[in-house]
C-alpha positions in Angstrom: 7.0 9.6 21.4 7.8 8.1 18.3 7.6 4.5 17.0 8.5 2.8 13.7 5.1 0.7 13.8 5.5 -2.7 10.9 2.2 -4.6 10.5 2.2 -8.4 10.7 1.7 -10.2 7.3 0.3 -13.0 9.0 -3.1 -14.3 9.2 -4.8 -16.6 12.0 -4.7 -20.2 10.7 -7.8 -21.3 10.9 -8.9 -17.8 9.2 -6.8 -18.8 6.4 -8.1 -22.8 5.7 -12.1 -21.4 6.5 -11.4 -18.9 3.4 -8.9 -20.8 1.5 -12.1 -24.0 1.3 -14.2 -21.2 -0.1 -12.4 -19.8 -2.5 -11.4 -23.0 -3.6 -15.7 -23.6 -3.7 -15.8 -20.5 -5.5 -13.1 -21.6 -8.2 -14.4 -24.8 -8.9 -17.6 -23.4 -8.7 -16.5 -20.9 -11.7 -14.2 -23.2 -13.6 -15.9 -23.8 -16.9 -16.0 -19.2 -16.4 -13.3 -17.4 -17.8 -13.1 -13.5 -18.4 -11.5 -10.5 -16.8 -14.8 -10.0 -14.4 -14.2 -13.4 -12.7 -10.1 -12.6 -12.2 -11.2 -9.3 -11.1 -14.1 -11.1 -8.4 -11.7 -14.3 -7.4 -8.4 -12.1 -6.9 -10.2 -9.5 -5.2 -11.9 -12.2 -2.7 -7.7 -13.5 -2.2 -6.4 -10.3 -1.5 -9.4 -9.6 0.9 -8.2 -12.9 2.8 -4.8 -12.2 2.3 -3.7 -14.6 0.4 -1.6 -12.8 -2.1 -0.1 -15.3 -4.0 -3.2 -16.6 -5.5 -4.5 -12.9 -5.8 -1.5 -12.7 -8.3 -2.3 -15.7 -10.1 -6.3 -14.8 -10.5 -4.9 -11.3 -12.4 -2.2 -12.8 -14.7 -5.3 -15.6 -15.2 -7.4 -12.6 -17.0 -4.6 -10.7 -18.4 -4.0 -13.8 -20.5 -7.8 -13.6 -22.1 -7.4 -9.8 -22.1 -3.9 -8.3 -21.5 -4.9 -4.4 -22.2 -7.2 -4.6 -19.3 -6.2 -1.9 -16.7 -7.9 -2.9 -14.1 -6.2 -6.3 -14.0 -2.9 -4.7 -14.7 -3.4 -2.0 -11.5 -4.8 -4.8 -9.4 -2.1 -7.3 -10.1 0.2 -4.1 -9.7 -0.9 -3.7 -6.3 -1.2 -7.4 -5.2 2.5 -7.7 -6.0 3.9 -4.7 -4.3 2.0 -6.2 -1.4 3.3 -9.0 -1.4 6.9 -7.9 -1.6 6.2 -5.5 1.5 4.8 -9.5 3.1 8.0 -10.8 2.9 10.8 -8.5 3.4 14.1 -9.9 2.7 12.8 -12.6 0.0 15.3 -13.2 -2.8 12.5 -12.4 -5.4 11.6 -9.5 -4.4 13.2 -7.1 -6.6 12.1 -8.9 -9.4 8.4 -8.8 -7.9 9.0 -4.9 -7.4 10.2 -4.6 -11.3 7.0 -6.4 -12.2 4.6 -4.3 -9.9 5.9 -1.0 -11.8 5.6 -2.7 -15.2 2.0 -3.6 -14.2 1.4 -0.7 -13.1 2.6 1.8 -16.2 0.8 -1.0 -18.4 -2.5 -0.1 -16.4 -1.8 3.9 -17.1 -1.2 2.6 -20.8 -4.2 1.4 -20.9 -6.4 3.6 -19.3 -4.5 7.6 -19.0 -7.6 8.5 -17.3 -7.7 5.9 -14.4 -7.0 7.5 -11.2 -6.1 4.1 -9.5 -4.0 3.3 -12.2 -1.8 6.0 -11.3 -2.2 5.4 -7.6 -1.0 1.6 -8.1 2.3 3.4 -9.8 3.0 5.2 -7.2 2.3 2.0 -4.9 4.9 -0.1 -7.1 7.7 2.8 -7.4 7.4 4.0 -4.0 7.8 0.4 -2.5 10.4 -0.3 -5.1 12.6 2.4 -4.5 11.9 1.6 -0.8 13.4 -1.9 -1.5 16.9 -0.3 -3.5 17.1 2.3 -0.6 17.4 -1.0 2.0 19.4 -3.2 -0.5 21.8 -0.9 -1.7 22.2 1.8 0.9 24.3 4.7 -0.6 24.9 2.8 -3.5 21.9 3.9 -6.2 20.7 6.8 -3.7 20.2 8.6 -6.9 17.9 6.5 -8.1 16.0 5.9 -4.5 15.0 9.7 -4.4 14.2 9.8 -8.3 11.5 7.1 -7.4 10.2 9.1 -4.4 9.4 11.7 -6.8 7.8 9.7 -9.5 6.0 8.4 -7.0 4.7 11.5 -5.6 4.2 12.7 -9.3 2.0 9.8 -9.9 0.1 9.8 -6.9 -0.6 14.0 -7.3 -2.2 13.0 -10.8 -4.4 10.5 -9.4 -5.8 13.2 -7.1 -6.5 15.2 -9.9 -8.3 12.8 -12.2 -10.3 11.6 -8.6 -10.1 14.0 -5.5 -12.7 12.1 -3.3 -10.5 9.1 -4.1 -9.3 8.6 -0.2 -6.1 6.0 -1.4 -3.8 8.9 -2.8 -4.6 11.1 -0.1 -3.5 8.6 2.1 -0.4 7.5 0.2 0.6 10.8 -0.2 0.1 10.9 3.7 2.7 8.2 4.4 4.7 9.4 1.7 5.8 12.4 4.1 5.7 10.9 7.3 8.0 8.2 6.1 10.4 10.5 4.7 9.9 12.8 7.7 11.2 10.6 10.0 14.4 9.5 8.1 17.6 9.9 9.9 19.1 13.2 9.7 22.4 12.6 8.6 20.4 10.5 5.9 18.9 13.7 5.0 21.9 15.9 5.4 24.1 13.5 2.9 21.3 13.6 0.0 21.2 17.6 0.2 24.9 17.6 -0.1 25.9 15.1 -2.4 22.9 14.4 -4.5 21.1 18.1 -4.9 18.5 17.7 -2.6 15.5 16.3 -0.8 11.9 16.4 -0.7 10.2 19.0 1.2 8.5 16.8 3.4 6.3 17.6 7.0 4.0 15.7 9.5 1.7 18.4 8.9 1.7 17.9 5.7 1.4 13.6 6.7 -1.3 15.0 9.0 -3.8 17.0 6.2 -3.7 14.7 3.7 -3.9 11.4 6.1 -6.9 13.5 7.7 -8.9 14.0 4.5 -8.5 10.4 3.8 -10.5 10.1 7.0 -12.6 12.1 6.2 -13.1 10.6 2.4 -13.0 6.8 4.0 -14.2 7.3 7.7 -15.0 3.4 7.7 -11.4 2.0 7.0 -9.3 0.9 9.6 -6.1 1.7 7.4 -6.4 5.0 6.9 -7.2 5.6 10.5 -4.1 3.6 11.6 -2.1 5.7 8.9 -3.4 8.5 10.9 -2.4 7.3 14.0 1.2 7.0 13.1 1.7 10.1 12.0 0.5 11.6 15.4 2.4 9.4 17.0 5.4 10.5 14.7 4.5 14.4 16.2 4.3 13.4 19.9 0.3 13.7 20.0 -0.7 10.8 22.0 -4.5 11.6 23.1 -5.1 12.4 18.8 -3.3 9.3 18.2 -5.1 6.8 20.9 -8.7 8.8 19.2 -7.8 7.9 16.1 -6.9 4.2 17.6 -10.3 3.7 19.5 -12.3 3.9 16.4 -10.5 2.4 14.1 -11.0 -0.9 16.7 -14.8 0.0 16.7 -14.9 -0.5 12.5 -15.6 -3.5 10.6 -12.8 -4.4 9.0 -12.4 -4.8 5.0 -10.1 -6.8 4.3 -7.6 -9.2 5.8 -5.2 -7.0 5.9 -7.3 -4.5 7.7 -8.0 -7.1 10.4 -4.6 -7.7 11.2 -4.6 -3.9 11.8 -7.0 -4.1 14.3 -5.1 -6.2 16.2 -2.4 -4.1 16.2 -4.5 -1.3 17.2 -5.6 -3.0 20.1 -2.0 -3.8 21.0 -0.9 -0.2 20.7 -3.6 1.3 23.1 -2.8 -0.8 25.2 1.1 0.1 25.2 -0.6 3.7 25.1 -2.3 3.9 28.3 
């Protein structure tokens, strides 16, 4: 079995206005406050309720009082890429893309040593090149498959400054998985024409989405990512295991409630 699983960028209503009053509390509350601490606190509590948009504006808040932050720079990196991925199709996305990797190497500027820093690059190029791959087809192919290996490059150094950091396992999880399951003749045209492809496996999707579990058991994302991949090898029973605790967690952000749900859909389908 194999399914192309998208997550829903949308949150319940009445989650959103509950959260939305108290982060408005929370900003009025901290109004007469500025510094990159309360941009890192607000944006953080707006991505948690995914509500990107004013995630992107809390970080831009404290780059302005202190722009060679690298924290700001790899969270804003990061809230932007996700947004893009919230709203495929959106005029602005490229240019939301562009900014996401310029955020991004500004954070590795800043900090060389940070390992998320590099792990928000390979976020913002991956998606990025994701985006020119959709947009342009055949067009800047060249470039799409440059990106996948920045992005890999960047990612493989943020294991190596962090290796019990569980995100760069995990995007280096989905990295092969999602370039596992492109079409063949896809595949067949890059060897031919532009020099080659990745060497890409499930398996591979499988170890390094399996020691994000076991770096993060409590995440419903990584799980989830997980999931997919068995999915992608025909492995239903690890797949639905994999599903049935990842409903049994307590979710982290908004984004990994909306995952929940659609783990819950998916066993269902499954059994």
């Amino acid at each position: 079995m194999e399914r192309k699983l998208q997550a829903r960028m949308t949150t319940p209503r009445a989650f959103v206005i509950t959260i939305g009053f108290q982060l408005a509390a929370t900003g009025f509350a901290i109004a007469q406050t500025r510094g990159p601490g309360v941009s890192v606190t607000l944006g953080d509590n707006f991505m948690a309720a995914a509500m990107t948009a004013e995630a992107i504006e809390a970080y831009r808040s404290g780059l302005d009082d202190d722009p060679g932050n690298a924290t700001l720079h790899y969270k804003l990196s990061i809230a932007l890429a996700s947004l893009a991925q919230e709203t495929p199709g959106r005029d602005g996305d490229e240019e939301t893309l562009i900014e996401a990797v310029r955020a991004a190497s500004a954070a590795v500027r800043s900090d060389p040593n940070m390992s998320r820093a590099y792990t928000a690059l390979s976020i913002a190029v991956g998606r990025y090149g994701q985006h020119l791959a959709h947009a342009y087809r055949m067009k800047r192919a060249r470039e799409v498959i440059d990106l996948a290996e920045q992005a890999k490059a960047a990612v493989e150094y943020a294991v190596v400054l962090d290796p019990y950091d569980f995100a760069p396992h995990t995007i280096l999880g989905v990295w092969h998985r999602e370039l596992m399951i492109v079409h063949p003749a896809a595949k067949a045209v890059a060897r031919l024409i532009l020099g080659g492809y990745p060497d890409v496996s499930l398996e591979e999707s499988a170890r390094f989405l399996g020691r994000a579990v076991d770096l993060a058991p409590n995440r419903v994302t990584v799980r989830m990512q997980l999931a997919r991949t068995y999915l992608a090898m025909d492995d239903v029973d690890a797949a639905l295991s994999e599903l049935d605790m990842a409903v049994e967690l307590d979710p982290q952000s908004g984004f990994e409630r909306l995952e929940q749900e659609e783990a819950r859909e998916l066993i269902e389908e499954l059994r």
